[in-house]
Backbone as XML, in Angstrom:
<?xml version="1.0"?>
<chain id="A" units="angstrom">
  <residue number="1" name="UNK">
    <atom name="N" x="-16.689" y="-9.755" z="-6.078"/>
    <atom name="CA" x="-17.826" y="-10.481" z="-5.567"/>
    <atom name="C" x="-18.132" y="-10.089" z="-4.118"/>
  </residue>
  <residue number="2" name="UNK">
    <atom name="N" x="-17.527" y="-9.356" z="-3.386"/>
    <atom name="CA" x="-17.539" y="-9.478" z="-1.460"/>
    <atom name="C" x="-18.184" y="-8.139" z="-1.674"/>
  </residue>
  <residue number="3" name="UNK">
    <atom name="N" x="-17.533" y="-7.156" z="-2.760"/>
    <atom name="CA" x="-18.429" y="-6.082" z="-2.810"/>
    <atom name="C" x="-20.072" y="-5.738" z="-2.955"/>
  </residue>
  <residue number="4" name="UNK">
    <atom name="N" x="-19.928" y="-6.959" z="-4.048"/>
    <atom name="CA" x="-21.348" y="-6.777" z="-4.119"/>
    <atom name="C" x="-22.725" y="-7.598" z="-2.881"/>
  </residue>
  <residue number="5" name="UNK">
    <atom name="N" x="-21.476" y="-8.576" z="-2.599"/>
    <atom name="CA" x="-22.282" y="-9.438" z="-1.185"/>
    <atom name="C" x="-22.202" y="-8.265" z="-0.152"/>
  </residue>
  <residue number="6" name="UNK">
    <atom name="N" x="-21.837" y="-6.983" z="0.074"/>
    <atom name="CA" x="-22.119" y="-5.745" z="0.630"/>
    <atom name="C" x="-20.286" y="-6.350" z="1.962"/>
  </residue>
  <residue number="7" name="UNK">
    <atom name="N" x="-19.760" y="-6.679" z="1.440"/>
    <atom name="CA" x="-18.649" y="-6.825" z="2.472"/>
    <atom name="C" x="-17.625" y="-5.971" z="1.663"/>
  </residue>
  <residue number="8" name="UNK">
    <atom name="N" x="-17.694" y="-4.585" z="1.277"/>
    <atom name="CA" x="-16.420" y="-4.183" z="0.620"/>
    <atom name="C" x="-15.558" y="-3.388" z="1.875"/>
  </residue>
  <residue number="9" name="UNK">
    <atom name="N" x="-16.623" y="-3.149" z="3.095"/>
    <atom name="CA" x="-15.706" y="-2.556" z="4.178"/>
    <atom name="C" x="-14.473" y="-3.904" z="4.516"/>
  </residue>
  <residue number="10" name="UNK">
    <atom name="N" x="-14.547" y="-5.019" z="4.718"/>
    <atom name="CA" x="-14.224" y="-6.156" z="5.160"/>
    <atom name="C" x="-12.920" y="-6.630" z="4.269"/>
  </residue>
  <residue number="11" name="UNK">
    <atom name="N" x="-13.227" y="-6.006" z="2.824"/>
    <atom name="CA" x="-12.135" y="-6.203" z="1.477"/>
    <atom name="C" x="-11.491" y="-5.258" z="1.299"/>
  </residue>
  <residue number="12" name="UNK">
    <atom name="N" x="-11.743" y="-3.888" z="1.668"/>
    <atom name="CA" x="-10.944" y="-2.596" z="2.004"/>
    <atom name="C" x="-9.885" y="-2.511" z="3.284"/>
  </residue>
  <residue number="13" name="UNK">
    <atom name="N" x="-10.527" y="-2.840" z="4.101"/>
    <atom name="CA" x="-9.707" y="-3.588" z="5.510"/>
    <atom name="C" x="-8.785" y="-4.172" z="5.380"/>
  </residue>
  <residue number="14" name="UNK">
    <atom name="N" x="-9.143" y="-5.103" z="4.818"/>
    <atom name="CA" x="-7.855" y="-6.456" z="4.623"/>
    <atom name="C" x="-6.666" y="-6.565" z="3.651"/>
  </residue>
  <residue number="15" name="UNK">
    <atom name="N" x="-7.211" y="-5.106" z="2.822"/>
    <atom name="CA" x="-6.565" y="-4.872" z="1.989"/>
    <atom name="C" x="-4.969" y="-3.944" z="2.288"/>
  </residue>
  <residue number="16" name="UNK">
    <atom name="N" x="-5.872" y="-3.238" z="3.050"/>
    <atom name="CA" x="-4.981" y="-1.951" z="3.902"/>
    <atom name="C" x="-3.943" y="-2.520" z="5.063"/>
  </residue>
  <residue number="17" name="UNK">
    <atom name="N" x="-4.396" y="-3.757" z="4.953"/>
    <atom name="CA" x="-4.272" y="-4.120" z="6.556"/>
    <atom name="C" x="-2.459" y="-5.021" z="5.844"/>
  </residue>
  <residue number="18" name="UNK">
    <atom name="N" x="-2.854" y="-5.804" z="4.693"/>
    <atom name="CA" x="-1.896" y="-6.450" z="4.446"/>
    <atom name="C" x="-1.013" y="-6.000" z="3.509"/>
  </residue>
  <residue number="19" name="UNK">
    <atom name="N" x="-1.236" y="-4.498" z="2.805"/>
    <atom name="CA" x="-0.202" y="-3.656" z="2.451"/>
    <atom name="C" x="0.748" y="-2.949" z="3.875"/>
  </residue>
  <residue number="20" name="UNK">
    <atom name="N" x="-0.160" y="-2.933" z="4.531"/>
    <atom name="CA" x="0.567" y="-2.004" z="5.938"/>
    <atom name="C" x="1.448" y="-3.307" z="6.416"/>
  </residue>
  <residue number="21" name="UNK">
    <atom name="N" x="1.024" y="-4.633" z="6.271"/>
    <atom name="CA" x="2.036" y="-5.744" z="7.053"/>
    <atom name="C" x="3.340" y="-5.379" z="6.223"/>
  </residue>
  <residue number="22" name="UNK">
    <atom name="N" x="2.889" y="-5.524" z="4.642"/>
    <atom name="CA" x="4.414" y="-5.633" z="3.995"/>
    <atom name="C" x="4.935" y="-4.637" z="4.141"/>
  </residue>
  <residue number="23" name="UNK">
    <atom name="N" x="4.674" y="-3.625" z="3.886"/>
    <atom name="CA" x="5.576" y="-2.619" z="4.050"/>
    <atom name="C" x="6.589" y="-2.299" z="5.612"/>
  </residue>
  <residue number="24" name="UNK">
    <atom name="N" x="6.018" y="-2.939" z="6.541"/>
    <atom name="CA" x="7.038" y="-2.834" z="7.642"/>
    <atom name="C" x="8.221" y="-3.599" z="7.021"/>
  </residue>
  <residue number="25" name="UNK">
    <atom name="N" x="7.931" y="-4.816" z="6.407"/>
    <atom name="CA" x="9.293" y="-5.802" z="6.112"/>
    <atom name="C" x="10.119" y="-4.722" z="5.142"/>
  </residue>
  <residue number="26" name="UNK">
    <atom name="N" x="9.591" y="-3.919" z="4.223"/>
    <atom name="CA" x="10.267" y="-3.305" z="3.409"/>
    <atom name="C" x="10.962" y="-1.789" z="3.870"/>
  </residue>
  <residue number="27" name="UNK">
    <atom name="N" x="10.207" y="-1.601" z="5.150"/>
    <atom name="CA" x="10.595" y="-0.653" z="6.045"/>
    <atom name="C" x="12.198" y="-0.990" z="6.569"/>
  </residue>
  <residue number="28" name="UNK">
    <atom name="N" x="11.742" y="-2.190" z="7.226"/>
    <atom name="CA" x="13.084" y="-2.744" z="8.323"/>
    <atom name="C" x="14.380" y="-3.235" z="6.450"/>
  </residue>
  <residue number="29" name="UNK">
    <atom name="N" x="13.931" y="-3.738" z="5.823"/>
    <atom name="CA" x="14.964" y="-3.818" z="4.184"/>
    <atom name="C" x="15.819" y="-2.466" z="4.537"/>
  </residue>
  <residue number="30" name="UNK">
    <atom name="N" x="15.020" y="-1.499" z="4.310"/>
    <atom name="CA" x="15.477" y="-0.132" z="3.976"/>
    <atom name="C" x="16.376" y="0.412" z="5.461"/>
  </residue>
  <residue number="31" name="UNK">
    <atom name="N" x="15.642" y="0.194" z="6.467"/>
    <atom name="CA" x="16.873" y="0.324" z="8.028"/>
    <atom name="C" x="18.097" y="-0.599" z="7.861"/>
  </residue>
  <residue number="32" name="UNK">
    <atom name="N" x="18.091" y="-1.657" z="7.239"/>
    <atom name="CA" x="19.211" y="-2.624" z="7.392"/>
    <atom name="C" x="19.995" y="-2.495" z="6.016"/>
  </residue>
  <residue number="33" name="UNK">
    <atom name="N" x="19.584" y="-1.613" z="5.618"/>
    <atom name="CA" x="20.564" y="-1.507" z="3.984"/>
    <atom name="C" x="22.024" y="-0.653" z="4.436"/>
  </residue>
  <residue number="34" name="UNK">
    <atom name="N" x="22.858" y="-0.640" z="3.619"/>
    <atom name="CA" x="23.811" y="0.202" z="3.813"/>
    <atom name="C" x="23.537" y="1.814" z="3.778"/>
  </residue>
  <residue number="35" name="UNK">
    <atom name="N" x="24.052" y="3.154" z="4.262"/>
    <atom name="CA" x="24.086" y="3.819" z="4.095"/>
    <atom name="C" x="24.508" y="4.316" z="2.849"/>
  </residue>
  <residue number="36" name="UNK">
    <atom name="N" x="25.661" y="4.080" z="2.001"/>
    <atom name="CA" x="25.412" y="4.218" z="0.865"/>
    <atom name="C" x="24.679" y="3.462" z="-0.362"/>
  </residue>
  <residue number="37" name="UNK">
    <atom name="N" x="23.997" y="2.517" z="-0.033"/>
    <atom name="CA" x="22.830" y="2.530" z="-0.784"/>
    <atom name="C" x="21.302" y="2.735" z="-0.517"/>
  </residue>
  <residue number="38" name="UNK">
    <atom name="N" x="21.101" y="3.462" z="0.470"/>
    <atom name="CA" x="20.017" y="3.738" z="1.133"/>
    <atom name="C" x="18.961" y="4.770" z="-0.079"/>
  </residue>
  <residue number="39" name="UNK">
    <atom name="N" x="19.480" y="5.484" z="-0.833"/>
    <atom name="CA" x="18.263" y="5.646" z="-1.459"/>
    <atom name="C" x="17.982" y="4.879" z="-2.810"/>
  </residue>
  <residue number="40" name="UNK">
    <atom name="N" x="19.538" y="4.453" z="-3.251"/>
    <atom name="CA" x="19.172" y="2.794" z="-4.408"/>
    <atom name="C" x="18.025" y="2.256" z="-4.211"/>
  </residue>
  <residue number="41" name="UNK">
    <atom name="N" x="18.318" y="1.827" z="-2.858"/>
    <atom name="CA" x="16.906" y="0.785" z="-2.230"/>
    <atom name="C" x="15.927" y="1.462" z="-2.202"/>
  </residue>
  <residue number="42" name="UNK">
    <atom name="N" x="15.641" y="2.322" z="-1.564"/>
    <atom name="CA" x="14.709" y="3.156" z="-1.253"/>
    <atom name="C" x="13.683" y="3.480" z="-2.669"/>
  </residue>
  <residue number="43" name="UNK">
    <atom name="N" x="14.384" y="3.565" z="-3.399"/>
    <atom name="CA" x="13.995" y="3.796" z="-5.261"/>
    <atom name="C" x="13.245" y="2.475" z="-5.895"/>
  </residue>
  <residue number="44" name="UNK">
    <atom name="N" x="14.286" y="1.279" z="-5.304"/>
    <atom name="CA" x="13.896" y="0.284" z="-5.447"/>
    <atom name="C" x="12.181" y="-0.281" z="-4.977"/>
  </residue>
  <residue number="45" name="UNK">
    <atom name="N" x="12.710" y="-0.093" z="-3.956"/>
    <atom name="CA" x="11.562" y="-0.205" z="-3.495"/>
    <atom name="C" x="10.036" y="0.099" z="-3.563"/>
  </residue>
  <residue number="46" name="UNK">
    <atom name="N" x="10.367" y="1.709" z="-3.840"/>
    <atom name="CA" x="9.245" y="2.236" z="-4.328"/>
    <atom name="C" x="8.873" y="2.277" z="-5.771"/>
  </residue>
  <residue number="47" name="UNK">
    <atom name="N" x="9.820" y="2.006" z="-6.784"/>
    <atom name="CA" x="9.145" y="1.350" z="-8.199"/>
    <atom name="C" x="8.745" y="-0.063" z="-7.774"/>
  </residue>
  <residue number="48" name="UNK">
    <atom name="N" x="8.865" y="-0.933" z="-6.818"/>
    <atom name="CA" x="8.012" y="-2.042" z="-6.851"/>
    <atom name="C" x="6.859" y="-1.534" z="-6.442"/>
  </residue>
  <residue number="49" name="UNK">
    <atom name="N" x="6.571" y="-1.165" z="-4.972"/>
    <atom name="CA" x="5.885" y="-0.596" z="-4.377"/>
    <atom name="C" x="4.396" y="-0.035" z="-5.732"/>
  </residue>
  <residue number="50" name="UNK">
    <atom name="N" x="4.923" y="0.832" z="-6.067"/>
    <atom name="CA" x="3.822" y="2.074" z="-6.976"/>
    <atom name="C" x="3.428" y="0.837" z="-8.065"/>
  </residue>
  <residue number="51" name="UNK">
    <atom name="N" x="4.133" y="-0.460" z="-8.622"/>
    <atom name="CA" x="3.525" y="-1.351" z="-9.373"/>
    <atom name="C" x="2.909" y="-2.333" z="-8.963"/>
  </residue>
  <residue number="52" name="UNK">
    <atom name="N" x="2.879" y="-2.656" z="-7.465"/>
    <atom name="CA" x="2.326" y="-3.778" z="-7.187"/>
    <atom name="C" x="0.615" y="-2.946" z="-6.985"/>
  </residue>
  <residue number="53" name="UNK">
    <atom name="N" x="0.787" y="-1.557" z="-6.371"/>
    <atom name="CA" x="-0.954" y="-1.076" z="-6.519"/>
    <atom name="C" x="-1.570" y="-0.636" z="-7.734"/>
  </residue>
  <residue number="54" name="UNK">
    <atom name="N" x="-0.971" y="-0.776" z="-8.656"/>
    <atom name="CA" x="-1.136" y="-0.364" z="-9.605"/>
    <atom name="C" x="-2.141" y="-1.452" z="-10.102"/>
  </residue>
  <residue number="55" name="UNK">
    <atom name="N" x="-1.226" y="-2.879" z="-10.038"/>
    <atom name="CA" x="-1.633" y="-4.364" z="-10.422"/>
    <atom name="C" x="-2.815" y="-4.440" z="-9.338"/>
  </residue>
  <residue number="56" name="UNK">
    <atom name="N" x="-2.977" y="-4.193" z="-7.581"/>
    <atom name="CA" x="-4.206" y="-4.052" z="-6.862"/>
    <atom name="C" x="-5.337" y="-3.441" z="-7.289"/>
  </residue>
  <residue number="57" name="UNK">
    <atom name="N" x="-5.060" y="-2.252" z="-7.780"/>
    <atom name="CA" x="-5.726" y="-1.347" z="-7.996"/>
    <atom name="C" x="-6.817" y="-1.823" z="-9.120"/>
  </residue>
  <residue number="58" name="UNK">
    <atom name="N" x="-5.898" y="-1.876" z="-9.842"/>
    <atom name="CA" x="-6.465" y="-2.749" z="-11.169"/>
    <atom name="C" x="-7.408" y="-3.825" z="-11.103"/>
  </residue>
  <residue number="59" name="UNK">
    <atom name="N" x="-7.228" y="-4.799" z="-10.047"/>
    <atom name="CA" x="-7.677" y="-6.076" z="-9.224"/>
    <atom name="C" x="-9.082" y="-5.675" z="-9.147"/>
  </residue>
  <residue number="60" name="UNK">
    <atom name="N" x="-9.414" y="-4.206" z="-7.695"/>
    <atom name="CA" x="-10.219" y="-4.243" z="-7.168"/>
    <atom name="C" x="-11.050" y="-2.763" z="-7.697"/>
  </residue>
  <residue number="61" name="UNK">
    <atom name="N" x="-10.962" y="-2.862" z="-8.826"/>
    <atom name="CA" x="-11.137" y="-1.323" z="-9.413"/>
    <atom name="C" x="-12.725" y="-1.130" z="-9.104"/>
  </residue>
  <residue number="62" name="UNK">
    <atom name="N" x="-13.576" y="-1.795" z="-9.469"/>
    <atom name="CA" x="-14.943" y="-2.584" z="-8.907"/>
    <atom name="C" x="-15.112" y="-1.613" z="-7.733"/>
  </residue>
  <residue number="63" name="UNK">
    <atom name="N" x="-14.529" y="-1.989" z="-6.972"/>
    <atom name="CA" x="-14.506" y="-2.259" z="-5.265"/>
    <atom name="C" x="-13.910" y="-0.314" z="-5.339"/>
  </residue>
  <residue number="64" name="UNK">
    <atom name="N" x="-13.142" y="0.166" z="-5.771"/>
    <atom name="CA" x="-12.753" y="1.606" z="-6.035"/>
    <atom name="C" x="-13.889" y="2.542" z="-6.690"/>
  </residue>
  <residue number="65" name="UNK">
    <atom name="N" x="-14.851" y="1.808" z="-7.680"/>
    <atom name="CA" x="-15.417" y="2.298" z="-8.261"/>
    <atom name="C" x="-17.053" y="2.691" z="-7.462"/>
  </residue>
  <residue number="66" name="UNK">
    <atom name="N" x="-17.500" y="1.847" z="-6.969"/>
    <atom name="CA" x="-18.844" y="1.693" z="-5.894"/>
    <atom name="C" x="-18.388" y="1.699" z="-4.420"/>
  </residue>
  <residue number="67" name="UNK">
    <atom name="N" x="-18.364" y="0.724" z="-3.734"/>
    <atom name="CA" x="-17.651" y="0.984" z="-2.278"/>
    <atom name="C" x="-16.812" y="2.124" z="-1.790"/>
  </residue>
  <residue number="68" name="UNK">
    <atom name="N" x="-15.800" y="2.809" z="-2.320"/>
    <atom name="CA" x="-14.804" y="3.502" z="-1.622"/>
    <atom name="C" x="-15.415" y="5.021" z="-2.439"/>
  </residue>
  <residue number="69" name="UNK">
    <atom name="N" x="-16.022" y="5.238" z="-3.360"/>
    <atom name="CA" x="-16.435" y="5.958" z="-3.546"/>
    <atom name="C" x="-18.369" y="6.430" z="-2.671"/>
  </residue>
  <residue number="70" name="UNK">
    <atom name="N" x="-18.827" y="5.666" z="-2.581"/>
    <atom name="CA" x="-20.184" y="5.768" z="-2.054"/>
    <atom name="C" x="-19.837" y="6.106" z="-0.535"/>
  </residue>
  <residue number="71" name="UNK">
    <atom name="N" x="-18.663" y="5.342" z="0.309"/>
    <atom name="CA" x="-18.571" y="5.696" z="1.655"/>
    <atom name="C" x="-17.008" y="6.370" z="1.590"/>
  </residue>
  <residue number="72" name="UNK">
    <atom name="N" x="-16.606" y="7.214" z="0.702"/>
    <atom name="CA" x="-15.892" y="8.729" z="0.793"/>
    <atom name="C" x="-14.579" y="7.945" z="1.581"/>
  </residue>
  <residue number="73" name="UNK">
    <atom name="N" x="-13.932" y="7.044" z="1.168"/>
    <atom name="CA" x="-12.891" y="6.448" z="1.199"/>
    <atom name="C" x="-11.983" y="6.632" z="0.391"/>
  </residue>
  <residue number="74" name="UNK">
    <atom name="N" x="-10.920" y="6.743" z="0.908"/>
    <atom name="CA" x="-9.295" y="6.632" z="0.100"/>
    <atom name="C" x="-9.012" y="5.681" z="-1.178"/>
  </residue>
  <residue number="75" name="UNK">
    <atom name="N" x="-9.105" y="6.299" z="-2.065"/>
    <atom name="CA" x="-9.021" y="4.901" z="-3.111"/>
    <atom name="C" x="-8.056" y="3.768" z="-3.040"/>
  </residue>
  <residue number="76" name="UNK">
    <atom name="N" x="-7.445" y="3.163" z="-3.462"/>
    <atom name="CA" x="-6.538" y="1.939" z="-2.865"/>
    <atom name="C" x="-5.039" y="2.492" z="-3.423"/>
  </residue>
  <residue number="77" name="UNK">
    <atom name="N" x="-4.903" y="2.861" z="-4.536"/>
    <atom name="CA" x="-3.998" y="3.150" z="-5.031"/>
    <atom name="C" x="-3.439" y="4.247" z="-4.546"/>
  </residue>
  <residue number="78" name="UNK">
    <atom name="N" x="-4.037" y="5.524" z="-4.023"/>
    <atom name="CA" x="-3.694" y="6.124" z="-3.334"/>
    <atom name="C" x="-3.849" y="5.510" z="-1.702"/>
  </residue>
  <residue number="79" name="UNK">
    <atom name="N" x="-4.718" y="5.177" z="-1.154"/>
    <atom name="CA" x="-4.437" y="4.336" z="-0.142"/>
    <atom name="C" x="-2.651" y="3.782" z="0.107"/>
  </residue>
  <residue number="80" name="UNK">
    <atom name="N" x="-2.346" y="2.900" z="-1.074"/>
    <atom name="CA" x="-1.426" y="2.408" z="-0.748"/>
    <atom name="C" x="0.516" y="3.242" z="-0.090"/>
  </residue>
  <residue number="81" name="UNK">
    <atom name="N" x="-0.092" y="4.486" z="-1.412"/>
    <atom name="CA" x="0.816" y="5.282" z="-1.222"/>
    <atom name="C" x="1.281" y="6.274" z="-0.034"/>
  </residue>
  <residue number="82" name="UNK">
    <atom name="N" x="-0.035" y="6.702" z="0.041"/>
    <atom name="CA" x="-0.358" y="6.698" z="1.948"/>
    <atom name="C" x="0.551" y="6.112" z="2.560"/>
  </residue>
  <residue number="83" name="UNK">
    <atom name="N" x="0.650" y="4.756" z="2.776"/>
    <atom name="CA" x="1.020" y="3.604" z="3.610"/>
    <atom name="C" x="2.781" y="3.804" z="3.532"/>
  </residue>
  <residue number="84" name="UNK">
    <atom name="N" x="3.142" y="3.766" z="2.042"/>
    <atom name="CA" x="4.194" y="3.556" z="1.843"/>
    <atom name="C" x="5.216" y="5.136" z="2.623"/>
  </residue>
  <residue number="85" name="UNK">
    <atom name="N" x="4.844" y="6.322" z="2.213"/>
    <atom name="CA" x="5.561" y="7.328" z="2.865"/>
    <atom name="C" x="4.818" y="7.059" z="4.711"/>
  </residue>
  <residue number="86" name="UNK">
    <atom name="N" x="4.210" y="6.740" z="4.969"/>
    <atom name="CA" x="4.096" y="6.728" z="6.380"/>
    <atom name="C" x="4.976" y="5.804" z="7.149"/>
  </residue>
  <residue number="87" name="UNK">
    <atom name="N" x="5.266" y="4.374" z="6.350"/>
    <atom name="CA" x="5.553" y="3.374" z="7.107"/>
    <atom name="C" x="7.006" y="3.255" z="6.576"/>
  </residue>
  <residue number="88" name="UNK">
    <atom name="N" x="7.657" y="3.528" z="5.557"/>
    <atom name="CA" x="8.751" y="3.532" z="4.688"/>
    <atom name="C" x="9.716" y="4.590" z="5.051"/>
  </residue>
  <residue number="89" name="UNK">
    <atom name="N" x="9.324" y="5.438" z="3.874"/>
    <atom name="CA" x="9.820" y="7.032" z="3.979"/>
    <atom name="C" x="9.794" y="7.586" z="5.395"/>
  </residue>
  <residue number="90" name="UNK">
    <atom name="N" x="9.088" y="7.573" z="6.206"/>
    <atom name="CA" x="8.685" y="7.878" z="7.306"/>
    <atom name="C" x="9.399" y="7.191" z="8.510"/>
  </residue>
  <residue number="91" name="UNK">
    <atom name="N" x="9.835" y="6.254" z="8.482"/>
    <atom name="CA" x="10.453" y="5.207" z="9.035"/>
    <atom name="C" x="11.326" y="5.717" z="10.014"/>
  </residue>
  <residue number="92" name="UNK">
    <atom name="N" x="11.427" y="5.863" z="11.148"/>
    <atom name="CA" x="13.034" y="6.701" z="11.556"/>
    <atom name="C" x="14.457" y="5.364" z="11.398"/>
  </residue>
  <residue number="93" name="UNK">
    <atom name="N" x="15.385" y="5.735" z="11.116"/>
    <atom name="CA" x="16.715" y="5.113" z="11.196"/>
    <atom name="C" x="17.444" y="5.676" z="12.446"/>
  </residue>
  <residue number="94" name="UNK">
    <atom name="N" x="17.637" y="4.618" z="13.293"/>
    <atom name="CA" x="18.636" y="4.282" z="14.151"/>
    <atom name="C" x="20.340" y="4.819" z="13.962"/>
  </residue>
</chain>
């Protein structure tokens, strides 16, 4: 519905904005795990991770389909994955 009220920049935003929050928490999970289970988790993580955009994706497919395509945007699902090797994988350990 926000898409079509012409607010899909505003629902793309907020979208990005509150995958990028969680993933720090799942960032700092993965710094505070043990070294030998650091890529358990890490695995873990990212089969939740790749299903929860999957279930987004799915959500706002609408919003993927007109909005992010008309203004040459990152789709969400890839969006998300983006997020996850930048803020995750990417993460430095202490």
């Amino acid at each position: 519905n926000l898409v079509l009220h012409k607010y899909g920049e505003l629902l793309y935003n907020g979208v990005q904005g509150v995958v990028a929050d969680h993933l720090k928490s799942v960032a700092q999970c993965c710094v505070d795990c043990p070294d030998d289970r650091l890529l358990e988790e890490l695995k873990r993580q990212w089969d939740d991770h790749k299903t929860t955009m999957v279930m987004i994706r799915d959500i706002l497919m609408y919003m993927d389909r007109n909005f992010v395509s008309q203004y040459k945007k990152v789709p969400v699902y890839e969006m998300g994955l983006i997020i996850f090797r930048e803020s995750v994988s990417g993460h430095a350990r202490d």
